[in-house]
DRENPA-146219 format. One record per residue (C-alpha): residue number from 1; residue in one letter; x negated, y, z. Coordinates in nm, 3 decimals, decimal comma. Example, Ala and Ser with C-alpha at 12.3 -4.5 7.8 and 13.67 -1.06 7.14 Angstrom:
<rs>
R  num  residuo     east    north       up
R    1        A   -1,230   -0,450    0,780
R    2        S   -1,367   -0,106    0,714
</rs>
This chain:
<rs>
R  num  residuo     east    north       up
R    1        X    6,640   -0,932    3,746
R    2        X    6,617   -1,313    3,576
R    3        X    6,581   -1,114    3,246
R    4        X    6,371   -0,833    3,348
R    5        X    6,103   -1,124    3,447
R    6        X    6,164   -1,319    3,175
R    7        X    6,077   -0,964    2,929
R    8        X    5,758   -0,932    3,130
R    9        X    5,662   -1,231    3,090
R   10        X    5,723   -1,248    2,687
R   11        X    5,528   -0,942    2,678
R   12        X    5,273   -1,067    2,841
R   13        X    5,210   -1,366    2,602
R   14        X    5,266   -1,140    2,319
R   15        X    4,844   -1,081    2,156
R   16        X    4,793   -0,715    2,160
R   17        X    4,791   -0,515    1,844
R   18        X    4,442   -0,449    1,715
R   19        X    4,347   -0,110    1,805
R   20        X    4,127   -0,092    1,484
R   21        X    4,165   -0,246    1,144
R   22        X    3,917   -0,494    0,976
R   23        X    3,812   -0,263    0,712
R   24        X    3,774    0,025    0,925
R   25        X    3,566   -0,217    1,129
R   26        X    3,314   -0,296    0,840
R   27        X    3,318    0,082    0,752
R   28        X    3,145    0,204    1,034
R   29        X    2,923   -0,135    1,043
R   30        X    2,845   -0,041    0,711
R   31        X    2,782    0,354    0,855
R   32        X    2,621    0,264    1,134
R   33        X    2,343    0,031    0,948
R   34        X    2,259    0,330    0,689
R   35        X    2,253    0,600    0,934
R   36        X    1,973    0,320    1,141
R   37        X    1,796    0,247    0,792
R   38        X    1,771    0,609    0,762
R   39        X    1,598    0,715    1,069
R   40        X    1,415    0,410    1,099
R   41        X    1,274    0,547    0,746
R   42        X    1,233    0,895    0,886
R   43        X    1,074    0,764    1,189
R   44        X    0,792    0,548    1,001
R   45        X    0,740    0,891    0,777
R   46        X    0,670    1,155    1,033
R   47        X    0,477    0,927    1,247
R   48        X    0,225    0,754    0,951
R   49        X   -0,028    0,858    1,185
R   50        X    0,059    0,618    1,418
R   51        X    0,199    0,319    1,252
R   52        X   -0,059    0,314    0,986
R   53        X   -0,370    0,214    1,221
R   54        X   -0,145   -0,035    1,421
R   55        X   -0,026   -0,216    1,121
R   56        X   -0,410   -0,216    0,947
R   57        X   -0,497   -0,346    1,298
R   58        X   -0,250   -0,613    1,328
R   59        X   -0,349   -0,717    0,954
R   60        X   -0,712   -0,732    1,008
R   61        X   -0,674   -0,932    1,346
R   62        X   -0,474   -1,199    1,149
R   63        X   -0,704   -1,256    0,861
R   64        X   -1,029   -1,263    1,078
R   65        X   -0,856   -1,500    1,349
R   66        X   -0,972   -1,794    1,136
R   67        X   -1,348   -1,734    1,187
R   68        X   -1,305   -1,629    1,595
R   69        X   -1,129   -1,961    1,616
R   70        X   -1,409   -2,143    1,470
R   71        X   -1,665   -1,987    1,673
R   72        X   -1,467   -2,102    2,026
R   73        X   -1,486   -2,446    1,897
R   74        X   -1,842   -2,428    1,946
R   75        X   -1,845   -2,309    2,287
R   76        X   -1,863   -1,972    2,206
R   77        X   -1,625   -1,714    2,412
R   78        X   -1,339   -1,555    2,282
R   79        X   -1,474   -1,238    2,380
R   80        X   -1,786   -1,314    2,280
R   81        X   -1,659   -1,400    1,962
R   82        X   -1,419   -1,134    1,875
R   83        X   -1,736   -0,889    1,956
R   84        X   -1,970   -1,055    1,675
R   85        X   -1,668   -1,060    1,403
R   86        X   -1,598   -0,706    1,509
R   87        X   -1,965   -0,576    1,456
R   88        X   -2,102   -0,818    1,193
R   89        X   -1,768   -0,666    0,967
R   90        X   -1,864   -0,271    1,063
R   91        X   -2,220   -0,367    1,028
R   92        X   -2,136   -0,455    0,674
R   93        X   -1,970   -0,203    0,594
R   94        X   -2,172    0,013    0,671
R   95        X   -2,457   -0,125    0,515
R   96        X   -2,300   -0,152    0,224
R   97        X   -2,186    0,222    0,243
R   98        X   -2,538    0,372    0,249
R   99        X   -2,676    0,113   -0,041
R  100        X   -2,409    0,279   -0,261
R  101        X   -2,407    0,627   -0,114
R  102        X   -2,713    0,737   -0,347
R  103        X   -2,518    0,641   -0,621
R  104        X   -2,175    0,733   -0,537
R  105        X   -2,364    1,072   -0,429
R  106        X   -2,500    1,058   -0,788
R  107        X   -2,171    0,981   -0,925
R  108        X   -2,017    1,301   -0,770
R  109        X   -2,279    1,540   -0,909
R  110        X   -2,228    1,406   -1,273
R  111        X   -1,878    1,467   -1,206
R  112        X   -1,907    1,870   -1,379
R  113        X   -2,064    1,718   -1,663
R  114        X   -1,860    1,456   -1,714
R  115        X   -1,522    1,671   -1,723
R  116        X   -1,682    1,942   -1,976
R  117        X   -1,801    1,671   -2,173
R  118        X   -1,424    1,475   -2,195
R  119        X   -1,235    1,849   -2,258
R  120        X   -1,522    1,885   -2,520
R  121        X   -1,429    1,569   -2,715
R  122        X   -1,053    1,658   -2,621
R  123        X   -1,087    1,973   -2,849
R  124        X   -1,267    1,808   -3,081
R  125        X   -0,996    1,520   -3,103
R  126        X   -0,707    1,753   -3,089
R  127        X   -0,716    1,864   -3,445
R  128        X   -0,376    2,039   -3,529
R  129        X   -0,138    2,141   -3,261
R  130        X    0,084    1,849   -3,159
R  131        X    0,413    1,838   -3,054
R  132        X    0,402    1,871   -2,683
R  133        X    0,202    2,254   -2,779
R  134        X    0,469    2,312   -3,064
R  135        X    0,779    2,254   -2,865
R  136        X    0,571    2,537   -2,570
R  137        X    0,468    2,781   -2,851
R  138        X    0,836    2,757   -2,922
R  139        X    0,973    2,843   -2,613
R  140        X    0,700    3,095   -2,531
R  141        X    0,878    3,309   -2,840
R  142        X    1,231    3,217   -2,739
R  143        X    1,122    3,380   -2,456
R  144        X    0,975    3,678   -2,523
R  145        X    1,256    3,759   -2,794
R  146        X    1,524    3,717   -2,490
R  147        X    1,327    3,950   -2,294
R  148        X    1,324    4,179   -2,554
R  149        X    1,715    4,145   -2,619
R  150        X    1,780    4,186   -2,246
R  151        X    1,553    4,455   -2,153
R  152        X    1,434    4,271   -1,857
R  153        X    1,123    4,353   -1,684
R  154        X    1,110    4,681   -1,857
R  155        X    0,728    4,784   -1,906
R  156        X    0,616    5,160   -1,826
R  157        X    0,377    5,350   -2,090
R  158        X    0,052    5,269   -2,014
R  159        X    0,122    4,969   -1,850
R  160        X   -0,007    4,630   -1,933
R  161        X    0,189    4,336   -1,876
R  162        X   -0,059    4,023   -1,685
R  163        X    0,029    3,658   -1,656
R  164        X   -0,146    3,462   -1,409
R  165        X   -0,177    3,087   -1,505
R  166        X   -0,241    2,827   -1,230
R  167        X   -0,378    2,532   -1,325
R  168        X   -0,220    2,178   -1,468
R  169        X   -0,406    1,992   -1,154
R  170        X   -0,548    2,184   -0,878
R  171        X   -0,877    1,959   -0,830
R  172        X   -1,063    2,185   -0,669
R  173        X   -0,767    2,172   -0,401
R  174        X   -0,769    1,842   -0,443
R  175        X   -1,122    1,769   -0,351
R  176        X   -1,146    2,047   -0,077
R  177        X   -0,886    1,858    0,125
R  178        X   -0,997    1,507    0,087
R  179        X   -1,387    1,686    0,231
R  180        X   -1,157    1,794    0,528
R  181        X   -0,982    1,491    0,569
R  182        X   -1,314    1,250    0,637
R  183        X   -1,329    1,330    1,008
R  184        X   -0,971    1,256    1,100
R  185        X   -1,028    0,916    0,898
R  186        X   -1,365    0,852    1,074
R  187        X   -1,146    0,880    1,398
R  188        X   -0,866    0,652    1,303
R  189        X   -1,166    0,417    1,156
R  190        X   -1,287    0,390    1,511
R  191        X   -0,961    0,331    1,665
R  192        X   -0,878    0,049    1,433
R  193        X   -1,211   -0,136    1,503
R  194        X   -1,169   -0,114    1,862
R  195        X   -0,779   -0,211    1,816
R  196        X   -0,865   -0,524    1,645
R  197        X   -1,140   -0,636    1,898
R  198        X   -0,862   -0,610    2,159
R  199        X   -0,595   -0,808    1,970
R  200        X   -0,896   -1,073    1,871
R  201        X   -1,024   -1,082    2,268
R  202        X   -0,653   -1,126    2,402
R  203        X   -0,594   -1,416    2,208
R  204        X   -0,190   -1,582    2,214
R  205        X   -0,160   -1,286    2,487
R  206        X    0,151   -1,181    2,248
R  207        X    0,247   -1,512    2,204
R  208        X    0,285   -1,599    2,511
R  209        X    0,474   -1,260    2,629
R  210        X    0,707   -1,346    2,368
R  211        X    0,782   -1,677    2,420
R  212        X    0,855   -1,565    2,823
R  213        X    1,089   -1,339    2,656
R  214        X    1,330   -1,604    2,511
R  215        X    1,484   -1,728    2,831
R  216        X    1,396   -2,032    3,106
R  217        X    1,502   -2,240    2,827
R  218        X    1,260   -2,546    2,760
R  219        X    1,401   -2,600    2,395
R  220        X    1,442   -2,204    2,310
R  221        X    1,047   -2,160    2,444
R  222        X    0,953   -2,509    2,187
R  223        X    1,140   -2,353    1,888
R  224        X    0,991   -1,985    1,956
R  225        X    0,638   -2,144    1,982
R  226        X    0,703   -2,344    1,639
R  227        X    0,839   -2,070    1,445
R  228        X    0,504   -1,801    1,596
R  229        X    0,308   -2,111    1,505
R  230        X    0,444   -2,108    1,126
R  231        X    0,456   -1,721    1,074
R  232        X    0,052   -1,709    1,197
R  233        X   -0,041   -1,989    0,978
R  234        X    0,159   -1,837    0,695
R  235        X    0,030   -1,467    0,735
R  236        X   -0,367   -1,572    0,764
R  237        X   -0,334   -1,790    0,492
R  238        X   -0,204   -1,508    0,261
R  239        X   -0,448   -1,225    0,399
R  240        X   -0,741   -1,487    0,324
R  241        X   -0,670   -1,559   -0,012
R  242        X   -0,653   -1,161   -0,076
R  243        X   -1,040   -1,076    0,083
R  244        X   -1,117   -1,384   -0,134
R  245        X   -0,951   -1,248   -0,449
R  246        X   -1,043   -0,912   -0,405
R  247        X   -1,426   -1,043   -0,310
R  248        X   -1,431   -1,243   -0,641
R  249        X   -1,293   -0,984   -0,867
R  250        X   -1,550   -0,726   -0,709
R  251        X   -1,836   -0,957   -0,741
R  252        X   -1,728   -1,054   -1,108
R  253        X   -1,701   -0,655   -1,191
R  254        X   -2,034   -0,523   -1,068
R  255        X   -2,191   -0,869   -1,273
R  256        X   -2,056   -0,765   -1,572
R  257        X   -2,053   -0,402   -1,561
R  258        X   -2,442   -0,430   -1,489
R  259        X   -2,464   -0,679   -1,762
R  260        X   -2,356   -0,447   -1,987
R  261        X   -2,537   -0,102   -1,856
R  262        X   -2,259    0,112   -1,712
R  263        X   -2,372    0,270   -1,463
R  264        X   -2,265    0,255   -1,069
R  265        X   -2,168   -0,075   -1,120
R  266        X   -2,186   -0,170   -0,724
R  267        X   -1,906    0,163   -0,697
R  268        X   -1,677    0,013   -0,977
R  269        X   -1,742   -0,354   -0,831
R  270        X   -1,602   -0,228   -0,473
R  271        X   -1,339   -0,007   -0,644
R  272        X   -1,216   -0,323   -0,858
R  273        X   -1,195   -0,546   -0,538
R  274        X   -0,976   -0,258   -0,372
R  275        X   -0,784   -0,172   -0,593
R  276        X   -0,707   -0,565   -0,684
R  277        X   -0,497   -0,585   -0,341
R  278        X   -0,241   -0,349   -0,501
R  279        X   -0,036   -0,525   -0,750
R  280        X    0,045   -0,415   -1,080
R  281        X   -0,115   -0,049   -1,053
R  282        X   -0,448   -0,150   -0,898
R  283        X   -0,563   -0,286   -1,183
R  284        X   -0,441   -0,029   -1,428
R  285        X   -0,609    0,227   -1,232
R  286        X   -0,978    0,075   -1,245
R  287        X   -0,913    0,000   -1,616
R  288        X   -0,848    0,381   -1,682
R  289        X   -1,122    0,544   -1,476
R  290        X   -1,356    0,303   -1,614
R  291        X   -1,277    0,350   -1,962
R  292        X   -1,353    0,768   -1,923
R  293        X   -1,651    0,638   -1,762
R  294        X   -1,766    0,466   -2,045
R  295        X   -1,650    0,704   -2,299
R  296        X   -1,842    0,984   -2,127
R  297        X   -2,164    0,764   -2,104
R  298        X   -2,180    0,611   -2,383
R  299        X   -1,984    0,828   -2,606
R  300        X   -1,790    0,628   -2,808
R  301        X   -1,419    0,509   -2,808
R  302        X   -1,537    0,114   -2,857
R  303        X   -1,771    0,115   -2,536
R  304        X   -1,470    0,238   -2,352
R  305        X   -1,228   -0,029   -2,503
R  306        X   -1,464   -0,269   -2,395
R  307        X   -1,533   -0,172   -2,062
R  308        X   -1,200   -0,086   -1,996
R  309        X   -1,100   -0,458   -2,129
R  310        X   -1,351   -0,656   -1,930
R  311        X   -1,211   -0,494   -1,655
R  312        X   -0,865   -0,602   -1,746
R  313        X   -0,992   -0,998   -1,850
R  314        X   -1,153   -1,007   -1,444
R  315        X   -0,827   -0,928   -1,350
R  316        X   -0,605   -1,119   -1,532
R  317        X   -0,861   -1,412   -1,516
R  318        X   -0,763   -1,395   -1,104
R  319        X   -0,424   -1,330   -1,146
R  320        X   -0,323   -1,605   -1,350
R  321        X   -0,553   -1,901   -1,231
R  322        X   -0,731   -1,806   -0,878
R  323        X   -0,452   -1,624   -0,697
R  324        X   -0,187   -1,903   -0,806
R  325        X   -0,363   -2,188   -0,718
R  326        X   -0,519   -2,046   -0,415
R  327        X   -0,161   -1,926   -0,270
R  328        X    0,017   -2,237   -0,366
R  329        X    0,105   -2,342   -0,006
R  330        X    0,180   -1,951    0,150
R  331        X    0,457   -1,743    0,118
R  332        X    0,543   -1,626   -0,207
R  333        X    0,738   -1,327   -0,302
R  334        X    0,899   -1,275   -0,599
R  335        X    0,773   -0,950   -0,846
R  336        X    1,108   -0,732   -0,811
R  337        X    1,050   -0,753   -0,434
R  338        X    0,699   -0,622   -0,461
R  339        X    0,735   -0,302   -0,673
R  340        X    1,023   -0,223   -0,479
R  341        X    0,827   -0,280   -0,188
R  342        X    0,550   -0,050   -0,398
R  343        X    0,766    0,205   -0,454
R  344        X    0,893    0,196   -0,074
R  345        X    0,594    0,175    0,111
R  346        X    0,432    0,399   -0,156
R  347        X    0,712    0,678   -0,070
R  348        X    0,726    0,657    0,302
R  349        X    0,270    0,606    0,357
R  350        X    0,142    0,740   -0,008
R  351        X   -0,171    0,565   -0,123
R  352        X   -0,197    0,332    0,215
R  353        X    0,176    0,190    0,206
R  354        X    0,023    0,088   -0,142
R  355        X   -0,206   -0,102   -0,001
R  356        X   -0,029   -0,227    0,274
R  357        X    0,295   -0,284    0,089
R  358        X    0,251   -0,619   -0,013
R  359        X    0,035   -0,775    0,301
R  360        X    0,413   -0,590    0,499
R  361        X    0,635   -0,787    0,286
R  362        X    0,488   -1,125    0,347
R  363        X    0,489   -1,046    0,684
R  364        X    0,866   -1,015    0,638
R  365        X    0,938   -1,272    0,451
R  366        X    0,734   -1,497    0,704
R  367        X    0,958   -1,374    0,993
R  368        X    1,295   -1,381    0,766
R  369        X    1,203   -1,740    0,679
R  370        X    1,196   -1,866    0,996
R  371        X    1,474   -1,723    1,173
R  372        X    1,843   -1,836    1,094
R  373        X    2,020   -1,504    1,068
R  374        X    1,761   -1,389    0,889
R  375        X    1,721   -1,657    0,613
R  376        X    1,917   -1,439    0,325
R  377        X    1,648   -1,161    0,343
R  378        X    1,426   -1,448    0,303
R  379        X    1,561   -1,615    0,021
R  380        X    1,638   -1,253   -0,108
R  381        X    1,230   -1,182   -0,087
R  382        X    1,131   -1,525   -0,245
R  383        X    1,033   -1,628   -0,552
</rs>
């Protein structure tokens, strides 16, 4: 009995074998992470619709905070406040909209001209056939001897064979579903202005649901305050050097481009602001469509150079001196982080993840920076 007891208790001491080993462990961590990655991905795909107006919200609330903030200080009420940002911005807009609508209405009829013209001086310009037409002549008679050889597709007497060609670029397709699109994004417009009066009216209402959130503990509720604190002034401070950027570069466009007599410069000037928030292809965009412009209105390939290369100096101009010394005390990311982030955002929201992608990514880095287990992401994200 005396070593019956004593047995028990050995095995009782004994640590019990490990029902799972390490790497096994970190397998199915591993597993489990990409199969969450995945649908996470999936999930911000199939419902664009929903996230897309949230996160433009949430953007637009944190880069016009500043000026509701500085209208409270002068006894103005937050409501009261939010409701003049709100409508001055859509009034704006708006104005600005019909100003340029005769000439982006203007801009669109000369668009039929404008294409025969370029596939006019196309022809003229092509000469000889090049290699691209070569290597499809080629094949078009590798072809048609196979089909011979093979007897496929036999042809009756009498019977003509047709090939139906569909277009390179469907723009007519194109075109007809961006007309049907307008309404749905007059709707989400709405939503989104009303969205960011509420989130400018509530004030540190998510702040302070979030700090409840952390626990009864005094110094847990101090650090979560801090950290909010630091990720707000990080996040405004990077949104309002972009409207000022993008202002600038807009500004500087429509100067010049009037200076020199292309036409629509207002609709360039707005288009080069826009497309300045997108990093990398923005700019190469605006350059291209302006240098067709050019080419088609003044017809000649040294007006389009230097259109196409003021466009580029405005740009470069910002990005090497304004931008840098303007963001030298917000969150920086490094450039591999942002066309990743390009090509991410770009896959999983088309042309709005592009310009959201970057805005999303210093929101990241913001948060990764200032939590502890998240400080590699950080660090991974930084310059």
């Amino acid at each position: 009995m005396a070593d019956r007891a004593h047995d028990l208790l050995r095995r009782a001491h004994e640590p019990e074998p490990p029902t799972m080993a390490p790497m096994d462990l970190k397998l199915r961590s591993v597993a489990l992470t990409i199969i969450a990655a995945s649908a996470a991905i999936a999930v911000l795909y199939l419902a664009s619709e929903v996230f897309i107006p949230i996160v433009l919200s949430v953007l637009m609330s944190y880069a016009l905070e500043p000026i509701v903030v500085a209208m409270t200080r002068i006894r103005i009420h937050r409501a009261i406040a939010s409701a003049l940002v709100i409508t001055s911005l859509t009034g704006g807009i708006l104005y600005t909209g019909y100003t340029l609508s005769d000439d982006a209405a203007a801009m669109v009829s000369e668009l039929p001209a404008a294409a025969t013209k370029l596939r006019v001086a196309m022809r003229r310009g092509r000469g000889e056939p090049g290699t691209i037409q070569q290597v499809q002549q080629a094949a078009d008679e590798l072809q048609k001897t196979a089909d011979e050889a093979t007897g496929r597709n036999p042809v009756s007497a009498g019977v003509q064979r047709v090939q139906i060609e569909e277009p390179t670029i469907d723009v007519r397709g194109y075109l007809t579903g961006g007309s049907a699109s307008v309404l749905a994004f007059a709707g989400q417009a709405t939503l989104v202005v009303f969205f960011v009066f509420f989130l400018l009216a509530s004030g540190d209402l998510c702040k302070r649901k979030m700090v409840k959130l952390v626990g009864p503990s005094l110094e847990k509720k101090k650090i979560t305050v801090q950290i909010l604190n630091e990720i707000d002034s990080q996040i405004e401070k990077f949104l309002l050097v972009r409207v000022v950027t993008s202002v600038a570069v807009g500004v500087a466009t429509w100067v010049a481009f009037r200076f020199m007599g292309v036409h629509y410069a207002g609709v360039w000037g707005i288009a080069a602001g826009v497309f300045n928030s997108v990093p990398y292809l923005g700019p190469v965009i605006v350059a291209a469509a302006t240098a067709v412009a050019a080419f088609v209105q003044f017809g000649t390939v040294e007006m389009a150079v230097y259109v196409s290369g003021v466009s580029v100096a405005i740009t470069t101009i910002e990005g090497w001196l304004l931008t840098p010394w303007l963001t030298s005390r917000t969150a920086r990311t490094n450039e591999i982080a942002i066309f990743v982030g390009l090509i991410f955002w770009s896959f999983v929201w088309g042309i709005w993840g592009t310009l959201l992608a970057v805005p999303m990514l210093v929101v990241v880095k913001a948060f990764c920076d200032r939590i502890e287990d998240l400080k590699p992401i950080g660090e991974l994200l930084g310059e």
